[in-house]
C-alpha positions as CSV (number, residue, x, y, z in Angstrom):
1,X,-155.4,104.3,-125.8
2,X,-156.2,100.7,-125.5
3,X,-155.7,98.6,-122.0
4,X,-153.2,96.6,-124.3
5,X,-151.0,99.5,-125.0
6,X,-151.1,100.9,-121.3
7,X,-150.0,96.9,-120.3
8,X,-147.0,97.5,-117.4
9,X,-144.6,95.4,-118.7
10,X,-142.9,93.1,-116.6
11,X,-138.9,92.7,-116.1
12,X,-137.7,90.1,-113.7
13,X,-133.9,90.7,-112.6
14,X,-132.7,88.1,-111.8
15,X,-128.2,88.5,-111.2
16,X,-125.4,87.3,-109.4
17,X,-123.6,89.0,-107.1
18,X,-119.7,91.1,-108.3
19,X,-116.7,89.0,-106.4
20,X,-115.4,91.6,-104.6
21,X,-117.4,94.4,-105.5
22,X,-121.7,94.4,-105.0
23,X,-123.8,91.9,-103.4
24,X,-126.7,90.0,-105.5
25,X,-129.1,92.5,-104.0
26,X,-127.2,95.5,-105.1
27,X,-126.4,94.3,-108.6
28,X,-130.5,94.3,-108.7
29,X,-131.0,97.5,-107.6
30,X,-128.4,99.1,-109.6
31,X,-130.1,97.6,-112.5
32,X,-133.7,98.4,-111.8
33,X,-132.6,102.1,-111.3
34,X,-131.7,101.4,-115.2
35,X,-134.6,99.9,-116.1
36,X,-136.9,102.7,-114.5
37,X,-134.8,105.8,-116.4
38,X,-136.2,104.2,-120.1
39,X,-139.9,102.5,-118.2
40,X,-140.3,103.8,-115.4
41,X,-144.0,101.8,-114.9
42,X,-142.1,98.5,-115.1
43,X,-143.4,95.9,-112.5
44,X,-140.1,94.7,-111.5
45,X,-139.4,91.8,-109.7
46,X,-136.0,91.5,-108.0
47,X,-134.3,88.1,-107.4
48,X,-131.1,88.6,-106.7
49,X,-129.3,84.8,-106.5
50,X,-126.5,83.2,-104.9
51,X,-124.4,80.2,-105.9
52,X,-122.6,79.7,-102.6
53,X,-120.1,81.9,-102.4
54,X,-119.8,85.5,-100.9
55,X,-123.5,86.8,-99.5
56,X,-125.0,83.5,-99.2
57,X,-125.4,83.0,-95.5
58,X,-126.8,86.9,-95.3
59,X,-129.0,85.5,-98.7
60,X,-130.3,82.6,-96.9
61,X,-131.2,83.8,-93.3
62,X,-132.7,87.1,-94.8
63,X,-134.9,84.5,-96.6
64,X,-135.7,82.2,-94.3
65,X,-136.3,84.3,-91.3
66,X,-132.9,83.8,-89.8
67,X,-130.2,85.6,-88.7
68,X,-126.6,86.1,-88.6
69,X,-124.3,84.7,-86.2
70,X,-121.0,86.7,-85.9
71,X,-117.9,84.4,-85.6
72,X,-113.8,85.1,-85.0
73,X,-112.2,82.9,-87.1
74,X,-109.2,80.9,-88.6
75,X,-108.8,83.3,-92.6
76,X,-107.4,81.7,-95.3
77,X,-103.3,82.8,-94.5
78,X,-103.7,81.7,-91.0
79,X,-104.6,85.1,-88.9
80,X,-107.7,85.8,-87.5
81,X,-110.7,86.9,-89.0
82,X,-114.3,88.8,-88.6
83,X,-116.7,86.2,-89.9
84,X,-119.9,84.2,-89.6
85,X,-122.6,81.7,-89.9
86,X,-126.3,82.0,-90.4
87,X,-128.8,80.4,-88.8
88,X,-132.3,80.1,-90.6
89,X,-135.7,80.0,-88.9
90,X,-138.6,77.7,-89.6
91,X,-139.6,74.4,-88.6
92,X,-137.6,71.1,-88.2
93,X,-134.0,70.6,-87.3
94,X,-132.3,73.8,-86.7
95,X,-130.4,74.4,-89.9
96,X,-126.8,76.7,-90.7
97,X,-125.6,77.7,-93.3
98,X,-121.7,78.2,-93.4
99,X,-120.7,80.3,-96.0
100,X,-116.8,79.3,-97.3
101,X,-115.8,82.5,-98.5
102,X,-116.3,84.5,-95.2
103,X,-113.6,82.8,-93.6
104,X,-111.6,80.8,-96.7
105,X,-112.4,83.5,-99.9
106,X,-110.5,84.5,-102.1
107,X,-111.3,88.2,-101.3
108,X,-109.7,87.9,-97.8
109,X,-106.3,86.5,-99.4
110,X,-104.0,89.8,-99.7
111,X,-102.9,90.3,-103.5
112,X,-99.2,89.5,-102.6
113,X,-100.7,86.6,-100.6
114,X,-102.1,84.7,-103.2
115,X,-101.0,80.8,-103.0
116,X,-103.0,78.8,-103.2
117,X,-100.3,76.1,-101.8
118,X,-100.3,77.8,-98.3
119,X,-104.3,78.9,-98.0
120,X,-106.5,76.7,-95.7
121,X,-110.1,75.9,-95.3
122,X,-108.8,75.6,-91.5
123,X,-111.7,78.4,-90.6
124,X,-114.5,76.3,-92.0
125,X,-114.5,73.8,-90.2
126,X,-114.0,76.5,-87.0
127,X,-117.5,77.5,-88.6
128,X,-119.1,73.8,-88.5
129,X,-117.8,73.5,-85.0
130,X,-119.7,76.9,-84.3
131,X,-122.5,75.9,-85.8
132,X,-122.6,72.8,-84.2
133,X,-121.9,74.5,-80.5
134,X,-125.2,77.0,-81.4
135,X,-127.4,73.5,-81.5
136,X,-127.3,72.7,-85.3
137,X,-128.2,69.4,-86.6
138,X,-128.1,70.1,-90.2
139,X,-125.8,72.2,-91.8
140,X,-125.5,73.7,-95.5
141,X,-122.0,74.3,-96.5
142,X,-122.1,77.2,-99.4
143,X,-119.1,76.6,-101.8
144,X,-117.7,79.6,-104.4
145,X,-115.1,82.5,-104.3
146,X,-112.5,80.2,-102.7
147,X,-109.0,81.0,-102.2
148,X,-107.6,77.7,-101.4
149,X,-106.6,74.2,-102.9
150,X,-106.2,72.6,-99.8
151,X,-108.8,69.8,-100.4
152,X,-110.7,70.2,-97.3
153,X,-107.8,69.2,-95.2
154,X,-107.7,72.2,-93.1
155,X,-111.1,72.0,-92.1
156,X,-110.8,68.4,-91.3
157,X,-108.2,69.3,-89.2
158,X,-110.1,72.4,-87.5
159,X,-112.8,69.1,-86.9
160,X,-110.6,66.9,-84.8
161,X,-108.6,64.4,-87.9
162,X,-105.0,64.1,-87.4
163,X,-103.3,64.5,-90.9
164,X,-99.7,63.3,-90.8
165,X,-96.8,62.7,-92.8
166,X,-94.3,59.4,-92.8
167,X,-92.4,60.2,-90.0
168,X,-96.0,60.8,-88.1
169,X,-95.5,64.6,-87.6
170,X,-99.2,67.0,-88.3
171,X,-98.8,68.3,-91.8
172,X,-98.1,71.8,-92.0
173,X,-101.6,74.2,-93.4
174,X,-102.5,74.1,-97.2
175,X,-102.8,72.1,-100.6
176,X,-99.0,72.5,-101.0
177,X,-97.7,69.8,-98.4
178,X,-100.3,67.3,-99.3
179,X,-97.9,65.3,-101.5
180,X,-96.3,64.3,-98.1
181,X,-99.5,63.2,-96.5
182,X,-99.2,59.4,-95.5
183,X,-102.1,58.9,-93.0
184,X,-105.3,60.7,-92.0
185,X,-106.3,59.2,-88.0
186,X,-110.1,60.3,-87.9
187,X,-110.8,59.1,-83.8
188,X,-110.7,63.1,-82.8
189,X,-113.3,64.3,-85.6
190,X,-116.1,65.9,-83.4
191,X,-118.5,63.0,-82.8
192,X,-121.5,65.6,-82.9
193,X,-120.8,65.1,-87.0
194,X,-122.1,61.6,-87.0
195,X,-125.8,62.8,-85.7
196,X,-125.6,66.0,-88.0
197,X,-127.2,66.3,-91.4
198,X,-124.0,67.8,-93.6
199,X,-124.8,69.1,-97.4
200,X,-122.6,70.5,-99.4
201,X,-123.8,73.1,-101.8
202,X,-121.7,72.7,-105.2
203,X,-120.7,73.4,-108.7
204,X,-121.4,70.1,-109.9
205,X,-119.0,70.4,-112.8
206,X,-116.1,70.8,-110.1
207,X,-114.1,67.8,-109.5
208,X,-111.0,66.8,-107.3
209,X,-108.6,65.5,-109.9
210,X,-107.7,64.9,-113.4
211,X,-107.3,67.0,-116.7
212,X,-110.7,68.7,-115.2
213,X,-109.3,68.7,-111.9
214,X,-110.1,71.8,-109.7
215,X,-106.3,72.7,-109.1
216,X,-105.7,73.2,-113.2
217,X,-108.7,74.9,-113.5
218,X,-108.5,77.4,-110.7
219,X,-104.9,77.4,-109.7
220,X,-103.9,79.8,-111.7
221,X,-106.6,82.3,-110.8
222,X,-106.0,82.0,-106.8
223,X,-102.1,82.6,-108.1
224,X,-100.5,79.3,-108.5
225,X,-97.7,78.9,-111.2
226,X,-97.6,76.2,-113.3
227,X,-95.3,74.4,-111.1
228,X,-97.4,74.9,-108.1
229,X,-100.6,73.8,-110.0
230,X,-98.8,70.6,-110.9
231,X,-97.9,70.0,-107.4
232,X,-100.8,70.9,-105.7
233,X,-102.8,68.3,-108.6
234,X,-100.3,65.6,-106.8
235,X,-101.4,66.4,-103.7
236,X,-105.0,66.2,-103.9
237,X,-104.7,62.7,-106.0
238,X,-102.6,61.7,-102.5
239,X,-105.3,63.2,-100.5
240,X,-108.1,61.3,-102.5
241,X,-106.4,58.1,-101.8
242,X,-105.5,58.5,-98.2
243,X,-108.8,59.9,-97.2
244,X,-110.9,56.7,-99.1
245,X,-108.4,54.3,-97.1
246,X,-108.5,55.9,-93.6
247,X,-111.4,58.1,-93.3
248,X,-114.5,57.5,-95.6
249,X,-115.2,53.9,-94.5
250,X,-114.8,55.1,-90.1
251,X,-117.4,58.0,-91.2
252,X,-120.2,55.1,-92.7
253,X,-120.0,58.2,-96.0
254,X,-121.7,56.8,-99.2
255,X,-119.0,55.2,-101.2
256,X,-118.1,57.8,-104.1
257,X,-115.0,58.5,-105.9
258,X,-113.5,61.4,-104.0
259,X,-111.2,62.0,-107.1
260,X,-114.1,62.6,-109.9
261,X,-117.4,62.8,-108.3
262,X,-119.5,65.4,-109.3
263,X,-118.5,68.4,-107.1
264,X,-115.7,67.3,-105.4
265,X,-113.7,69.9,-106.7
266,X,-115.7,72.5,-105.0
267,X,-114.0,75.1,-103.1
268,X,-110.7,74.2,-104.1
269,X,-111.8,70.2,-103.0
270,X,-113.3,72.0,-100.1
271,X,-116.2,69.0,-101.3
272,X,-114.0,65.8,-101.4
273,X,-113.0,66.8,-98.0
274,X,-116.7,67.0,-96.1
275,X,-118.1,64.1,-98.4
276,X,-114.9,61.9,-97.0
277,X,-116.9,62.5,-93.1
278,X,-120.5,61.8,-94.8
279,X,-121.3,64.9,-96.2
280,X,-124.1,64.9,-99.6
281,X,-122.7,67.2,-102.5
282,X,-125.2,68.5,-104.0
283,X,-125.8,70.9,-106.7
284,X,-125.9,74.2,-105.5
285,X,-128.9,75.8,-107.0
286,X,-131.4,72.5,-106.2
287,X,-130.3,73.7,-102.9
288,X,-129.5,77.5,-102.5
289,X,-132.7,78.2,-105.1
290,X,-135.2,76.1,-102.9
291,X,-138.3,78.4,-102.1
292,X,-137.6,81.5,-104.2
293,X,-140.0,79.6,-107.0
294,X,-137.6,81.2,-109.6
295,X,-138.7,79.4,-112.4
296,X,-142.5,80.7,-112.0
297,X,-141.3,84.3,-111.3
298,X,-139.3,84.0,-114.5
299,X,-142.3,82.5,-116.4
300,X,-144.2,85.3,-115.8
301,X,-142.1,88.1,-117.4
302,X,-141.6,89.8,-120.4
303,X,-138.1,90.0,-119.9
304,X,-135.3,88.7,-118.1
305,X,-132.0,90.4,-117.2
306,X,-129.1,88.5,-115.1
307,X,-126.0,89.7,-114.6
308,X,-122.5,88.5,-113.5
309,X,-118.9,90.0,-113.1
310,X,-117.3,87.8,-115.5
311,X,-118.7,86.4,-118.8
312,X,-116.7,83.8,-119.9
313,X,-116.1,80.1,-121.0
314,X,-116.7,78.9,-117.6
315,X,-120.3,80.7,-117.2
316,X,-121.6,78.1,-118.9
317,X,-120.7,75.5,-116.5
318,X,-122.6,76.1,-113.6
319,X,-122.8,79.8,-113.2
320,X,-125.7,81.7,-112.2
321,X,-126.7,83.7,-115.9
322,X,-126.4,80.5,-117.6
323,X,-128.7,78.6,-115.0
324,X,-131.1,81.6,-115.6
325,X,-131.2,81.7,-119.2
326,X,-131.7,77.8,-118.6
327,X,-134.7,78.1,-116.8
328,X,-136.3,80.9,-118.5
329,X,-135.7,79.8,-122.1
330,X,-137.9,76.8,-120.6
331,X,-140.9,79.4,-120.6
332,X,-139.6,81.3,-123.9
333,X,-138.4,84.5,-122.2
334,X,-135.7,86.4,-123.7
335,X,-132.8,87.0,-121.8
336,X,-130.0,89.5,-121.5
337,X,-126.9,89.3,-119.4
338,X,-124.7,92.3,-118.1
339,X,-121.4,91.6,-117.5
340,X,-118.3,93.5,-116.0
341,X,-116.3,91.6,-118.6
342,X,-116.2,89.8,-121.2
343,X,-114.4,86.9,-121.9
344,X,-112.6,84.1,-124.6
345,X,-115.8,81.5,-124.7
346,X,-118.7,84.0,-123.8
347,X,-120.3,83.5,-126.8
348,X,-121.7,79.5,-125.6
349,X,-123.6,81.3,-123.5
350,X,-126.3,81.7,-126.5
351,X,-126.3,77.6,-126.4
352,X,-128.0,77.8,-123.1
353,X,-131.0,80.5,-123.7
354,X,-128.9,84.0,-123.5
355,X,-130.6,86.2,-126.2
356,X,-128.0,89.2,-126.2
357,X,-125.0,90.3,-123.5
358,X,-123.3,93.5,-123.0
359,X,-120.2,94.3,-120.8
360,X,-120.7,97.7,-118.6
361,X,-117.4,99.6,-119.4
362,X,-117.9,102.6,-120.6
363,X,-114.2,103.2,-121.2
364,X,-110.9,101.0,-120.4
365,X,-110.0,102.1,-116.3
366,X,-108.0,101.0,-113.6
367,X,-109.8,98.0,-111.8
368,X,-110.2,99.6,-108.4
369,X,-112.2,102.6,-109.9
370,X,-114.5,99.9,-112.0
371,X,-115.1,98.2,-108.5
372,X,-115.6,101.8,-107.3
373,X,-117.8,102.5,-109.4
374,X,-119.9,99.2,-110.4
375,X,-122.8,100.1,-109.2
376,X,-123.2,103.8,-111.3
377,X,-121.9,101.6,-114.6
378,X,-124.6,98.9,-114.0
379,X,-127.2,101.3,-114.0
380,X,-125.9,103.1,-117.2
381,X,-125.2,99.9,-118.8
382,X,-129.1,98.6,-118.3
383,X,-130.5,102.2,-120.0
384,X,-128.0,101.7,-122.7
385,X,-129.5,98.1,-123.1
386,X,-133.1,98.9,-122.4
387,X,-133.2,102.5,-124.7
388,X,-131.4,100.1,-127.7
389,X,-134.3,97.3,-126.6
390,X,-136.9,100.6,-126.9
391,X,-135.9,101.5,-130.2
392,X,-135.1,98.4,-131.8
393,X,-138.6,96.5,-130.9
394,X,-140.7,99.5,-129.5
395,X,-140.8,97.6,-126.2
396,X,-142.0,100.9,-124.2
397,X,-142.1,105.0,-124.8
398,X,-138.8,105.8,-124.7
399,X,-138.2,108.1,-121.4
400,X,-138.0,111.6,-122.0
401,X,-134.2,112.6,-123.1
């Protein structure tokens, strides 16, 4: 045999985590255990990504030498919570990262629970003021798998602004009372903010208000009706206008548009919120992807597979597969994408480098066992894929039957 045929080939997996179900890292694994039942010589490189939302703060201080920093905090329907920060090692300031969805997520809103009128971000900003109290001086806020529409006004509130209505009275927790907000007093924010470095890790396609406006286009997926949706769009319009009068000039912020700047939206406005006391949106991945030299790892592979829970219309605007298949179509590597399900609109995903993309159903099943049982269908999912790969382009020896 020639040193040509005996060539290990070389598969970079590169996937998101499953909201609510496997972490970036075990979506990885599940698929390399594929990979290896159909090659089992591959070189592999895992690269399991984040994109702000659950896992991220574990992501990060694994990465960067850090560690976790457990926290009781302020959930998304008011009660306490377990949750946490990270904090990283390595030189310069001391840096945390505060991960949204630990204390705000969607995942720790009860089913029946879901309105997204009554949720707060009040436990993030609990989390800054933690962060801050442990000696931070720059902090990364991590944005996705939200489960409020609140506009950032809980966390401002958890920081030390006064929100009130006409009659001067605190406005009541969450996006749904925002209509009513008449003034935002900003002499109690924690003055440790003004000599803190603040970024905000975000979907850049995410903004505060209009026909794009976060509360259309996630509303209904956190539970809202379209009622609610309609009056929780009011609200952060209101919010956007009070908080550019009364806040963002005290705070020295850079003048943006809190109502259509890129990534305001983030977080259910989570981003118009923090940019309104001087924090930088920036896009997540130019950010969250700094230091894994992803698109030289990608580069060098045969093969790239990604994977997220749902492929859809909106993968292509911002989510992690797409911002894969980006990078590596760059380079000229094929790329497949395994998806727990596929959606209306998955098929633009071919516009930004996605070769081919398979859903990992075997069979139609209650969503609690597919959650239960993610990790096994991954893995058959990625043999499926990589024995059709084998036979189609003669890829590798097929593994023994």
């Amino acid at each position: 045999m020639t040193r040509h045929a005996h060539r290990t080939h070389r598969i970079a997996i590169a996937p998101s985590g499953f909201k609510e179900s496997l972490s970036a890292a075990r979506v990885a694994e599940a698929i390399a255990v594929g990979v290896r039942r159909v090659i089992p010589d591959a070189d592999l490189d895992l690269i399991p990504l984040v994109d702000g939302g659950e896992g991220t703060a574990e992501a990060l201080a694994l990465a960067g030498g850090g560690r976790l920093v457990p926290v009781t905090a302020t959930g998304p329907v008011g009660e306490p919570v377990a949750s946490h920060f990270a904090l990283l090692g390595g030189p310069g300031p001391l840096t945390a990262v505060v991960e949204m969805a630990a204390v705000a997520g969607l995942a720790l809103v009860p089913p029946g629970l879901r309105h997204p009128g009554a949720t707060t971000t009040y436990g993030v900003g609990e989390l800054i003021r933690a962060a801050l109290d442990a000696g931070a001086r720059r902090i990364l806020v991590g944005c996705g798998d939200s489960g409020t529409s609140d506009g950032g006004a809980g966390a401002l509130q958890a920081l030390g602004a006064r929100l009130t209505d006409r009659h001067g009275r605190e406005l009541r927790r969450g996006g749904g009372v925002l209509h009513e907000l008449e003034r935002v007093d900003p002499s109690g924010l924690d003055p440790r903010l003004a000599r803190t470095e603040l970024l905000v890790a975000c979907n850049p396609y995410n903004v505060l208000c209009g026909k794009r406006g976060v509360a259309r286009v996630f509303g209904p997926q956190k539970g809202a009706t379209p009622a609610e949706v309609e009056l929780l769009s009011a609200g952060l319009e209101r919010l956007a206008d009070v908080l550019t009068r009364d806040l963002a000039p005290a705070s020295g912020a850079p003048a943006i548009d809190l109502r259509t700047a890129p990534g305001t939206g983030a977080s259910g406005g989570l981003g118009a919120g923090l940019a309104a006391v001087g924090a930088r949106l920036l896009p997540r991945y130019d950010v969250l992807l700094d230091g894994l030299d992803l698109d030289a790892r990608l580069a060098r592979a045969d093969f790239v597979i990604t994977a997220e829970g749902a492929l859809d219309h909106q993968t292509v605007r911002g989510k992690i597969p797409a911002e894969v298949a980006r990078r590596a179509h760059a380079s000229g590597v094929p790329v497949l994408v395994l998806a727990g399900t596929i959606g209306p609109g998955a098929q633009d995903v071919r516009a930004v480098g996605v070769d081919a993309y398979s859903a990992i159903l075997p069979a139609p099943m209650t969503l609690v066992e597919a959650i239960d049982r993610s990790d096994e269908f991954l893995a058959d999912a990625t043999e499926r894929a990589m024995r059709i790969m084998a036979l189609g382009t003669r890829l590798a020896p097929l593994a023994a039957a």
